[in-house]
TIKEBA-511479 format. One line per 10 residues: number of its first residue (from 1); for each residue z, y, x of N, C-alpha, C, CB. Coordinates in steps of 0.1 Angstrom, whole numbers, plus 5000, padded with zeros to 4 digits. Atoms other than C-alpha are relative to their C-alpha. Glycine has a CB too. Example, Ala and Ser with C-alpha at 12.3 -4.5 7.8 and 13.67 -1.06 7.14 Angstrom:
2
1> 5000 4988 5009 5078 4955 5123 5000 5012 5009 5012 5000 4990  5000 4989 4991 5071 4989 5137 5008 5011 4992 4986 5005 5004;
This chain:
291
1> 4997 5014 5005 8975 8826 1327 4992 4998 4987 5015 4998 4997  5005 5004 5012 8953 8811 1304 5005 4997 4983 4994 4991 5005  4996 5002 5007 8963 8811 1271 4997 4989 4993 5000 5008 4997  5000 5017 5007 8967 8778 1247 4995 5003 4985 5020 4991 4998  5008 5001 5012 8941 8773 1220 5002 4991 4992 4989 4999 5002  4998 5016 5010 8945 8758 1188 4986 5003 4992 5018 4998 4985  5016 5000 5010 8908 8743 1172 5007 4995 4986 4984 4987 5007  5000 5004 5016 8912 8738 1133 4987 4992 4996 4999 5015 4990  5009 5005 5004 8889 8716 1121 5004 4999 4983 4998 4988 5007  5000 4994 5012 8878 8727 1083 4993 4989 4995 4994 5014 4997;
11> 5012 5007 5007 8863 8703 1060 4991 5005 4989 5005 4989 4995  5009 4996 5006 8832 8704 1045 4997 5008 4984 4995 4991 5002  4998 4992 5016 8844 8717 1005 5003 5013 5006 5013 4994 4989  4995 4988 4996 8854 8749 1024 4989 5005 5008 5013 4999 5007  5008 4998 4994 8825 8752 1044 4985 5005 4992 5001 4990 5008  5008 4996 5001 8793 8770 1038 4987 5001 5014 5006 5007 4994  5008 4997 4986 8757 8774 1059 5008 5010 5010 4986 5007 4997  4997 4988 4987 8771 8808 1075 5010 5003 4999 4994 5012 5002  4991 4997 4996 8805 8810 1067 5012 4991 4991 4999 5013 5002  4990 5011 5009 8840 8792 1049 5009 5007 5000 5005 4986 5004;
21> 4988 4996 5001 8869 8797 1037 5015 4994 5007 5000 5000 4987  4993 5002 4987 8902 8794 1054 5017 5007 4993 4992 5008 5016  4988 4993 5005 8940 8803 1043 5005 5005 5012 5010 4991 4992  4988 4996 4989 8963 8822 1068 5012 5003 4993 4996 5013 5010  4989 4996 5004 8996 8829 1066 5007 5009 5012 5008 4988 4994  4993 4991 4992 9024 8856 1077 5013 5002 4990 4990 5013 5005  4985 5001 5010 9060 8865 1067 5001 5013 4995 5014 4998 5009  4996 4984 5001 9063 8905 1071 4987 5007 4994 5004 5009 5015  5015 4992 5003 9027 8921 1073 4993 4996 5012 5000 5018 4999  5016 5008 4997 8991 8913 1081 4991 5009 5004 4992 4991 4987;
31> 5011 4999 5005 8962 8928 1090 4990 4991 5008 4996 5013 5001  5011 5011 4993 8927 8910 1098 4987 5009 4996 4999 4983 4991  5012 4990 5003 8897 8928 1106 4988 4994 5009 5004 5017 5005  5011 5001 4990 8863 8925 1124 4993 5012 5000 4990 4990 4998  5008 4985 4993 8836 8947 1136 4996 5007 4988 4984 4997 5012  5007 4985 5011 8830 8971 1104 5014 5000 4997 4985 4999 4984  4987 4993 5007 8865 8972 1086 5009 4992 5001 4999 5004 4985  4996 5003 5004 8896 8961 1075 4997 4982 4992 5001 5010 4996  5002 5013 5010 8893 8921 1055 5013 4997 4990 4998 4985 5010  4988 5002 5004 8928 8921 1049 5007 5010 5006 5004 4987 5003;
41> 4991 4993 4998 8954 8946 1052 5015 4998 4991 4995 5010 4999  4990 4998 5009 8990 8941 1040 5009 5005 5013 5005 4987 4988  4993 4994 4987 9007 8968 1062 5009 5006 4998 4993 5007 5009  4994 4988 5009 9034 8995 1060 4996 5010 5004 5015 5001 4999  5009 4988 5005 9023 9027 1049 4984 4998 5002 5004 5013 5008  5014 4998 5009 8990 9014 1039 4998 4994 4990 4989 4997 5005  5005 5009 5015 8974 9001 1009 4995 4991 5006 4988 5007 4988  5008 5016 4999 8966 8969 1001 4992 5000 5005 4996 4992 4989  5010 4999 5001 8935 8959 1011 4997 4981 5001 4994 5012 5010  5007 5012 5002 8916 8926 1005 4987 4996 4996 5006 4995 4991;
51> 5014 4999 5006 8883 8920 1001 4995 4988 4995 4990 5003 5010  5000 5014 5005 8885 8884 0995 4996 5002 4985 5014 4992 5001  4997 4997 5013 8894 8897 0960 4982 4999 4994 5011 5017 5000  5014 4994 5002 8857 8910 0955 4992 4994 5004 4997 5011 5004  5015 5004 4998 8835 8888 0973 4994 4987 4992 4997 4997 5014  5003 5010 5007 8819 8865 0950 4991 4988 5006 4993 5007 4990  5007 5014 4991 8809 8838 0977 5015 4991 5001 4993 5005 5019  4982 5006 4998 8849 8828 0973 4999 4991 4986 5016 5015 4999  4999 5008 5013 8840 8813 0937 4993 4985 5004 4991 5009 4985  5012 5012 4997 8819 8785 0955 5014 4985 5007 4983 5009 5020;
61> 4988 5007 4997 8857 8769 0966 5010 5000 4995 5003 5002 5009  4984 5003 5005 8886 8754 0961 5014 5003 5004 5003 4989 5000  4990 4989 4992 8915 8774 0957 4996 5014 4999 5002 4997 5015  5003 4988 5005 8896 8808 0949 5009 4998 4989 4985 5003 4997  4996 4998 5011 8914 8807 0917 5015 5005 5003 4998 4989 4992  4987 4999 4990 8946 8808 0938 4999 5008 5015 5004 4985 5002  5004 4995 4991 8937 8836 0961 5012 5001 5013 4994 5010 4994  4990 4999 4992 8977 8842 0975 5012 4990 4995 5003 5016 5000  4990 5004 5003 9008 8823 0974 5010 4998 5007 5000 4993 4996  4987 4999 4988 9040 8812 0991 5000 4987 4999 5018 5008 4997;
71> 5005 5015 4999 9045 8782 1009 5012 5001 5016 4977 4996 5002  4985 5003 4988 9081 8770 1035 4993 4996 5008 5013 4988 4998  4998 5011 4989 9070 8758 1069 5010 5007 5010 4984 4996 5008  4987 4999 4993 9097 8749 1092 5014 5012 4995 4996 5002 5015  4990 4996 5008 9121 8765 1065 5001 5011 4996 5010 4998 5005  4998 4985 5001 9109 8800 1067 4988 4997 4990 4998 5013 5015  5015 4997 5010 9086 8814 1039 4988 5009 5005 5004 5008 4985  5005 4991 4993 9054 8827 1044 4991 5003 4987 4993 4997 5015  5007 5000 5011 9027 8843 1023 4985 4995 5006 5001 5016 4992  5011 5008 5003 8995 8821 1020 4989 5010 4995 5003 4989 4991;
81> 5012 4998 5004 8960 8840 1017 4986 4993 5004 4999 5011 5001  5016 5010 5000 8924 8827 1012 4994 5016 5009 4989 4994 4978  5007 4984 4998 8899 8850 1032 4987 4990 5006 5010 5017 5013  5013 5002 4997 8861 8843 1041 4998 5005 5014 4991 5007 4991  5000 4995 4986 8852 8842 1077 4988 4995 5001 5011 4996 5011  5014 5005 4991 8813 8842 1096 5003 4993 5007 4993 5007 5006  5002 5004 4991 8805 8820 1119 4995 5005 5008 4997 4992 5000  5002 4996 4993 8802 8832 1156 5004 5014 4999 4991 4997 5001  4996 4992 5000 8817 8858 1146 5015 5006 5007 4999 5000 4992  4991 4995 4994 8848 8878 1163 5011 5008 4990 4994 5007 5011;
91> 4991 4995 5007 8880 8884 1146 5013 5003 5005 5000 4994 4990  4985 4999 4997 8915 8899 1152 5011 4999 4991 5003 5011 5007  4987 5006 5005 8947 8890 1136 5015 5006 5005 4999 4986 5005  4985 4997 4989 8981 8914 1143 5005 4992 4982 5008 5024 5008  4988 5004 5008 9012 8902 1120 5012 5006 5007 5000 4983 4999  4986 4998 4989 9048 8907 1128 5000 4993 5016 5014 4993 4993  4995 5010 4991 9053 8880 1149 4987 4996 5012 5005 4987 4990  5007 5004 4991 9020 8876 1167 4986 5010 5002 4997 4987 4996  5017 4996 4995 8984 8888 1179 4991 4989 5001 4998 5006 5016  5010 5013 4997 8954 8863 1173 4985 5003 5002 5000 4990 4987;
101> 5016 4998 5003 8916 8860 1181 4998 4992 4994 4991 5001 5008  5009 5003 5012 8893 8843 1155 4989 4998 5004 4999 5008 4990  5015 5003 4999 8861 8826 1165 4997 4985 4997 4995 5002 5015  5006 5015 5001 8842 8795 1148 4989 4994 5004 4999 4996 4990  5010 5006 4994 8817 8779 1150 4994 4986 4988 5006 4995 5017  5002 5011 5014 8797 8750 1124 4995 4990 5012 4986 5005 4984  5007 5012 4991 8795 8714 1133 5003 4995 4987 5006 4993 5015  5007 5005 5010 8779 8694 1113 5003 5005 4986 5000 4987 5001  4997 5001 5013 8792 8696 1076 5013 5016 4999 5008 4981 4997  4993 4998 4997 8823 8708 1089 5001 5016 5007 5002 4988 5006;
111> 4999 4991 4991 8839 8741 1109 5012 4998 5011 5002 5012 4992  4989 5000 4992 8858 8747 1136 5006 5012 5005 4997 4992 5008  4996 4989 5000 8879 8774 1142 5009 5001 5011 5004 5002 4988  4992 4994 4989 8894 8787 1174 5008 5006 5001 4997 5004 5006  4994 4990 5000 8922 8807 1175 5009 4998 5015 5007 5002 4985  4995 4999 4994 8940 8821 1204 5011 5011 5001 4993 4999 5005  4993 4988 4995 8967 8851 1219 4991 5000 5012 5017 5000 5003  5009 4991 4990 8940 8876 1237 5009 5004 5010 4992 5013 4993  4994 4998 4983 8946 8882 1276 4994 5013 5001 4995 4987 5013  5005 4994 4990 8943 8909 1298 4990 4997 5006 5006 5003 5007;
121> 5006 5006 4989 8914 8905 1322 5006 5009 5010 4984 5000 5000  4991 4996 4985 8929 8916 1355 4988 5010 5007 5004 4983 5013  5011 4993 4992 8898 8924 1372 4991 5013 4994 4989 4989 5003  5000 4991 5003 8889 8946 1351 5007 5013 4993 4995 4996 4999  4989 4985 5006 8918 8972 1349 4994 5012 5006 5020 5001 5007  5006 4990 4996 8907 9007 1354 5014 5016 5000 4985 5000 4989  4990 4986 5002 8930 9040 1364 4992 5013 5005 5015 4999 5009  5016 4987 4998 8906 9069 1362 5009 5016 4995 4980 4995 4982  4997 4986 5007 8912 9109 1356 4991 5004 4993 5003 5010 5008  5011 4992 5011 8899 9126 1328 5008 5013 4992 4994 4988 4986;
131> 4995 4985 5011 8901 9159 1312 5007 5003 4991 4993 5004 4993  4993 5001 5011 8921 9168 1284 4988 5000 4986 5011 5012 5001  5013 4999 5008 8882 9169 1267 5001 4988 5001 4986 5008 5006  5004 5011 4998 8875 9138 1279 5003 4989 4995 5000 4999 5007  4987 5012 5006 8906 9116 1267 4994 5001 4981 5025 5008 5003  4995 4995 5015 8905 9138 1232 4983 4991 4997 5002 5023 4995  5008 5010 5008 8868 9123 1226 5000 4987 5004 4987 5003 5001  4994 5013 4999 8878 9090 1238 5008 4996 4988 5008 5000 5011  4992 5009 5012 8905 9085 1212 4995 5011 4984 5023 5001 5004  5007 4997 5011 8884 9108 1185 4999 4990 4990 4990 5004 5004;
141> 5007 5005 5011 8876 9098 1151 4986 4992 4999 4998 5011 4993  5013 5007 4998 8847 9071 1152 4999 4987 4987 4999 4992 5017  5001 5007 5012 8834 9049 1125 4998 4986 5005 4988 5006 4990  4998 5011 4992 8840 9013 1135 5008 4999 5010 4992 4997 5003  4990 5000 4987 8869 9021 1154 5020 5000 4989 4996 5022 5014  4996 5004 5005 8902 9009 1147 5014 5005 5017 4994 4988 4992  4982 4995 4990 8939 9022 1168 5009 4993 4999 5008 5014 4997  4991 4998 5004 8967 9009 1166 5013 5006 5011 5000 4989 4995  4990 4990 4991 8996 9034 1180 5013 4998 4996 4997 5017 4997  4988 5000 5003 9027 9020 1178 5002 4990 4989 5003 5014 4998;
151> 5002 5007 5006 9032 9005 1144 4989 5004 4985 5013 4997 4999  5008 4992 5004 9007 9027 1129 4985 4999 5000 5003 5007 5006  5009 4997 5000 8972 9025 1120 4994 5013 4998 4997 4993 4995  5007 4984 5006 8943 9051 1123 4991 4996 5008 5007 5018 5003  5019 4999 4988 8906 9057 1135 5000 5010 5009 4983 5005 4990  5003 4985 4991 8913 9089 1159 5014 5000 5003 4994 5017 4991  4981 4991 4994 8945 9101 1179 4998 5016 5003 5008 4992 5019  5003 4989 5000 8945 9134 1179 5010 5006 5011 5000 5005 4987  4993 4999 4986 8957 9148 1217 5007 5012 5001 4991 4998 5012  4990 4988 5000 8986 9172 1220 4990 5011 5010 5019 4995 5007;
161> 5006 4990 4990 8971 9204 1233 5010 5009 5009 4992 5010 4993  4998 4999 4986 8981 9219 1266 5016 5006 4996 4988 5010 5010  4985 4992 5003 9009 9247 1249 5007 4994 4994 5001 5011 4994  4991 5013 5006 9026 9216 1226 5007 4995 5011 4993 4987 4994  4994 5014 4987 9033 9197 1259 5009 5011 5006 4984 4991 5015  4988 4991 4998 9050 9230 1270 5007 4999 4992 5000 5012 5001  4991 4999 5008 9069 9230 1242 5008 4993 5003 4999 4999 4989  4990 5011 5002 9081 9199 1241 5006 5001 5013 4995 4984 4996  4987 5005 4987 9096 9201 1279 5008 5013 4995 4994 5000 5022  4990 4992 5005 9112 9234 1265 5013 4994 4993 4993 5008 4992;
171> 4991 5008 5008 9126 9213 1239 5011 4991 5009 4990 4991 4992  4990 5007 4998 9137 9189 1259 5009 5005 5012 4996 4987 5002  4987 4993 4994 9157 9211 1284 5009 5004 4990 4997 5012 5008  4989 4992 5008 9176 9228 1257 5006 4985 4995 4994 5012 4986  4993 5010 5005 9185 9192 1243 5008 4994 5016 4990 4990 4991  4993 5005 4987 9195 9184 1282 5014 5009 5002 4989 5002 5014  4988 4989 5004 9219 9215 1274 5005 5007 4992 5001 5006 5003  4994 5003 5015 9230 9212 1241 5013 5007 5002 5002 4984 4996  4985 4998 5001 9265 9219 1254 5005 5016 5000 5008 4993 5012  5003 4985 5002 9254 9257 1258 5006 5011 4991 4989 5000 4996;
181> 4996 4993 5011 9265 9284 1242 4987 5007 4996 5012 5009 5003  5013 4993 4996 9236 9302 1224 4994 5009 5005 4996 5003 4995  5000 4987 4997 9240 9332 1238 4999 4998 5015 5011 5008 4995  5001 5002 4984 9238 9317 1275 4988 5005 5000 5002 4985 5006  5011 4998 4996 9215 9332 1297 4988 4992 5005 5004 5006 5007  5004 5015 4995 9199 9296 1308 4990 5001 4985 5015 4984 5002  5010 5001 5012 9185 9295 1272 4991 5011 4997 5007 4997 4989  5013 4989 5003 9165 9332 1276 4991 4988 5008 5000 5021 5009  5010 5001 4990 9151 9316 1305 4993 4993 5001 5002 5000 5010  5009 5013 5004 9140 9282 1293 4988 5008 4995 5009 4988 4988;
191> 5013 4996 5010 9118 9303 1264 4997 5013 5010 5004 5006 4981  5002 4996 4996 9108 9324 1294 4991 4988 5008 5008 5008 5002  5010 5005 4991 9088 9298 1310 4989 4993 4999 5004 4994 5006  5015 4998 5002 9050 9296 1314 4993 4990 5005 4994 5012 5007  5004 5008 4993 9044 9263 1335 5009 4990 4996 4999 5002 5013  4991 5016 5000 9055 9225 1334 5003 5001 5014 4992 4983 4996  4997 5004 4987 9070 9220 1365 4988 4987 5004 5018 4996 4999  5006 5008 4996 9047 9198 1387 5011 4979 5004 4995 5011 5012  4991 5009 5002 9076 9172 1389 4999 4992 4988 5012 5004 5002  5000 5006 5015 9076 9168 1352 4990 4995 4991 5004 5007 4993;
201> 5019 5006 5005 9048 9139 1338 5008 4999 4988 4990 4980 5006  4997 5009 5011 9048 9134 1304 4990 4990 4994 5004 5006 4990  5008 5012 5004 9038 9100 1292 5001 4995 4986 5005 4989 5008  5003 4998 5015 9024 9089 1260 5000 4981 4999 4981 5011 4995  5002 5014 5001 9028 9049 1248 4994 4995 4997 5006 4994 4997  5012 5008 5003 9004 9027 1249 4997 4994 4990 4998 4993 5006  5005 5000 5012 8980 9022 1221 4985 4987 5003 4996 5017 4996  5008 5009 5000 8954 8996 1213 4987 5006 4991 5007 4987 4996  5014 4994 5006 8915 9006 1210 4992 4988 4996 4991 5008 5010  5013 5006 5006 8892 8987 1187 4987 5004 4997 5003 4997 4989;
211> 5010 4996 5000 8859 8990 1187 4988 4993 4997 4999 5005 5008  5010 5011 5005 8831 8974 1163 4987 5002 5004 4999 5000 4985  5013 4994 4996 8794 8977 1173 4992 4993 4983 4993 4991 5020  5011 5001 5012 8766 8975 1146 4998 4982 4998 4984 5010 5005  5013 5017 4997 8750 8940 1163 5017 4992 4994 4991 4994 5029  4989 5009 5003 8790 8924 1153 5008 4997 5010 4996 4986 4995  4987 5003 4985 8803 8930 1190 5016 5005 4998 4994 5009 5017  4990 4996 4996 8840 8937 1192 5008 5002 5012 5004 4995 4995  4992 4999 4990 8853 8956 1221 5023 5001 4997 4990 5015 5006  4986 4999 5002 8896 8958 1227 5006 5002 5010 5004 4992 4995;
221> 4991 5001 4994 8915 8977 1249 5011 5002 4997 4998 5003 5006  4987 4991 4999 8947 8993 1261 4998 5005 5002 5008 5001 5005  5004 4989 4996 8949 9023 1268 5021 5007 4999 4984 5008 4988  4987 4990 5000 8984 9044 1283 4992 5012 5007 5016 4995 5011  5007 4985 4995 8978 9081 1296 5012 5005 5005 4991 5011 4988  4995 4991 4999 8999 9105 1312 4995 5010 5005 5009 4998 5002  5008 4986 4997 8997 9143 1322 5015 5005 5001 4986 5007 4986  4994 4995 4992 9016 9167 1343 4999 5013 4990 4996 5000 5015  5004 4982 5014 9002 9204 1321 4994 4996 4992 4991 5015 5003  5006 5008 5014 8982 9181 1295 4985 5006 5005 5009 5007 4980;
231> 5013 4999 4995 8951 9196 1314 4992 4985 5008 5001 5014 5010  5007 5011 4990 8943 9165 1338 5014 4993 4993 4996 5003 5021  4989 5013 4999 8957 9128 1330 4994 4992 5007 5004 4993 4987  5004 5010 4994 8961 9096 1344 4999 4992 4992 5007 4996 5010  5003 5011 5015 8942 9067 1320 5002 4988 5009 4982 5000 4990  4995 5021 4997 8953 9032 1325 4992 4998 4991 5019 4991 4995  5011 5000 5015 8924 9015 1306 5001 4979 5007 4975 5014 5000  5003 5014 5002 8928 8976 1302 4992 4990 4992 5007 4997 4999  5008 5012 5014 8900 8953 1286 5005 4986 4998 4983 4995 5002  4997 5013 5011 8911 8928 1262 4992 4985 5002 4995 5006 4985;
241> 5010 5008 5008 8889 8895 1261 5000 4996 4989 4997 4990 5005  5001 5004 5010 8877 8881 1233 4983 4995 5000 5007 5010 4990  5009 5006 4999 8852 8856 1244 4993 4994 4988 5003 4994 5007  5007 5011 5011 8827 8836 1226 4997 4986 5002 4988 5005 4995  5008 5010 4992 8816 8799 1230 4995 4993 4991 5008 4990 5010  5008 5008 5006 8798 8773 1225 5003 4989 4992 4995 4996 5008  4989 5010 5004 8801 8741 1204 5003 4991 5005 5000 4996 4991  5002 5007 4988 8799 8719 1234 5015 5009 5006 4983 5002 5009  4983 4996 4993 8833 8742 1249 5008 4997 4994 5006 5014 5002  4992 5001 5009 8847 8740 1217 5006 4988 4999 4995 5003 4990;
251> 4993 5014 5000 8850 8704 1219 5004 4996 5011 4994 4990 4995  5001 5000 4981 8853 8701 1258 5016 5010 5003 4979 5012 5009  4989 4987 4991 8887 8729 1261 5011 4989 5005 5011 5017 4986  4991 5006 4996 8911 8714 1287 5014 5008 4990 4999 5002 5017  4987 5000 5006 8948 8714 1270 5000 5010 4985 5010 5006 5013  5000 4994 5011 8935 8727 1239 5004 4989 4988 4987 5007 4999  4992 5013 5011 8953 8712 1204 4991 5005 4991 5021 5000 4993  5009 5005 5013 8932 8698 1177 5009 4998 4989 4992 4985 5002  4996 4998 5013 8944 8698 1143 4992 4999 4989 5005 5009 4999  5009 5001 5013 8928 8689 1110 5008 5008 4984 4998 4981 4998;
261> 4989 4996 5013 8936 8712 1078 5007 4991 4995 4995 5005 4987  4993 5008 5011 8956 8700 1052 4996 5010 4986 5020 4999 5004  4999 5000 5012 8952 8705 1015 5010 5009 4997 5002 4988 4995  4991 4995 5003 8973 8733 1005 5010 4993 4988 4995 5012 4998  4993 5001 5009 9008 8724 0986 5010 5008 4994 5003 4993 5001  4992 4987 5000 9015 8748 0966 5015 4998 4986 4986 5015 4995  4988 5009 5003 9053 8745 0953 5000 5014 4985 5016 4999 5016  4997 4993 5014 9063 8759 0917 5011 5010 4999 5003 4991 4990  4993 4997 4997 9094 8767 0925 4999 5017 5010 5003 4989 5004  5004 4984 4994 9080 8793 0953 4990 5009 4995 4996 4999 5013;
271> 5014 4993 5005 9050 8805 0932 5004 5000 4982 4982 4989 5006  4992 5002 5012 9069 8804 0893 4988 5011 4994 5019 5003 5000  5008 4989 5002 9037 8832 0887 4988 4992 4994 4997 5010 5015  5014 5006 5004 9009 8805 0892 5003 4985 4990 4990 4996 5017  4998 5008 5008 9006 8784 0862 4994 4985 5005 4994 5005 4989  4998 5019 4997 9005 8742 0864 4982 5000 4997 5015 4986 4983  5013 4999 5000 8969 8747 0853 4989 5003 5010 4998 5006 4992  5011 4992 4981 8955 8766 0884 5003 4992 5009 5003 5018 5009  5000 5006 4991 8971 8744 0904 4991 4986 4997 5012 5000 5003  5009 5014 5001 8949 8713 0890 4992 5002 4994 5003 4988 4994;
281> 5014 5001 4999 8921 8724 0885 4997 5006 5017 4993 5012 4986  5004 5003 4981 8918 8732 0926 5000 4991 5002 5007 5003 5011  5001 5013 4997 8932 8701 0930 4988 4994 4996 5010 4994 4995  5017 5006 5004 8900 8692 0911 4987 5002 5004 4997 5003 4989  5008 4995 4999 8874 8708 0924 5001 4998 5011 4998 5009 4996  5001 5007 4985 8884 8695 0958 4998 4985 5001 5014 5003 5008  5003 5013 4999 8879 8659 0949 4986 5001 4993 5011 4990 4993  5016 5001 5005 8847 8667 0926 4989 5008 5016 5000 5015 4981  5010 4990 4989 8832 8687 0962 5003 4987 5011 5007 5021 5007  4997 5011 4994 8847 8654 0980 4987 4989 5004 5009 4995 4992;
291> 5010 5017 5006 8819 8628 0962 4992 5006 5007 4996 4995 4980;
């Protein structure tokens, strides 16, 4: 099922030749990345990260001065950041509450900005065997590569080796008979054994592979695995899209919603941090980029 696109149309004080600025918001945690790093990170167990902060192409707009804030829609609070996005470029977007793609595009003065919830493609699902070599450099350490496992970021997964995966079914017999005494003979014989049973898969939950290329491509799958003795598994490998178009589609998408920014308002009450001055001089610098 095709998913439902919303275009943003940016006006031109926010806009630059090759790229603009743009606020997003989220309630819990953020990140936003493209094909080399991080742009934004506010995650748990990681450090800040923001690059907004540092790039000095953010002083050319209004509202740099006011890089984060808070701001009610439909009654919940969220936190408001500025961040710099290319045109034609490919961006992802997790939060609590959602998954987005990120692609614009410049028309005339103006941007327009695409955002969607990335699909499966169907046709291309793949269930392949591979090695316990084969997987481990698959989800290896790579520079422009981005995991997420769970609620967890990292650039590498590092793959349980063959005698771990014994362990753990050890383990989990003895927790299947907990009610044991220690001294039962059932528990020599558990730590007497040298094989997984062929009955017993164990399965690992599915993780999401990012992958930046040099040229600005962004690949994105899935990826589940399981394995019987952690020597041979079965890979479930699903690609992500994350198309690109034109600006002719852009304005052409059946049942896609248009929308025009709005002027950030930012309330005192929820921001008691940012002084009455920062807020008017943006205000200012959006009617002086107006004329």
């Amino acid at each position: 099922m095709e998913s439902k696109k919303i275009i943003q149309r940016i006006p031109a004080h926010y806009v630059e030749d090759d790229y603009f600025q743009i606020m997003l918001g989220y309630q819990h945690f953020m990140a936003l990345l493209d094909n080399k790093s991080f742009k934004y990170a506010d995650w748990p167990n990681m450090e800040l990260i923001n690059t907004y902060i540092d790039d000095k192409r953010k002083d050319k707009f209004p509202y740099s001065n006011i890089p984060i804030h808070k701001q009610r829609i439909l009654f919940q609070k969220y936190i408001m950041v500025n961040q710099i996005l290319s045109f034609e470029r490919q961006y992802l977007l997790f939060s609590n509450k959602s998954l987005k793609y990120y692609f614009a595009l410049k028309d005339g003065n103006d941007a327009l900005l695409i955002s969607s919830t990335p699909k499966i493609n169907a046709d291309k699902h793949k269930e392949i065997f591979m090695t316990h070599n084969e997987l481990a450099e698959l989800l290896k350490f790579k520079e422009r590569q981005f995991i997420l496992d769970g609620d967890e970021w990292c650039n590498g997964l590092q793959l349980r080796e063959q005698n771990e995966l014994l362990e753990f079914y050890k383990i989990n017999l003895l927790k299947r008979l907990k009610s044991l005494n220690p001294d039962d003979i059932l528990i020599d014989a558990i730590n007497m054994i040298d094989k997984i049973p062929e009955s017993y898969v164990t399965s690992f939950t599915p993780c999401l592979l990012i992958h930046g290329s040099k040229n600005g491509e962004l690949s994105f799958l899935k990826i589940s695995f399981k394995t019987n003795d952690g020597y041979m598994y079965t890979v479930s490998i699903d690609e992500i899209e994350l198309p690109k178009y034109s600006l002719l589609q852009a304005k052409m998408m059946p049942n896609a919603i248009y929308i025009n920014s709005k002027e950030p308002k930012i309330s005192k009450i929820l921001n008691p941090n940012i002084p009455s001055t920062e807020i008017e001089k943006a205000k200012k610098l959006v009617l002086a980029k107006k004329k």
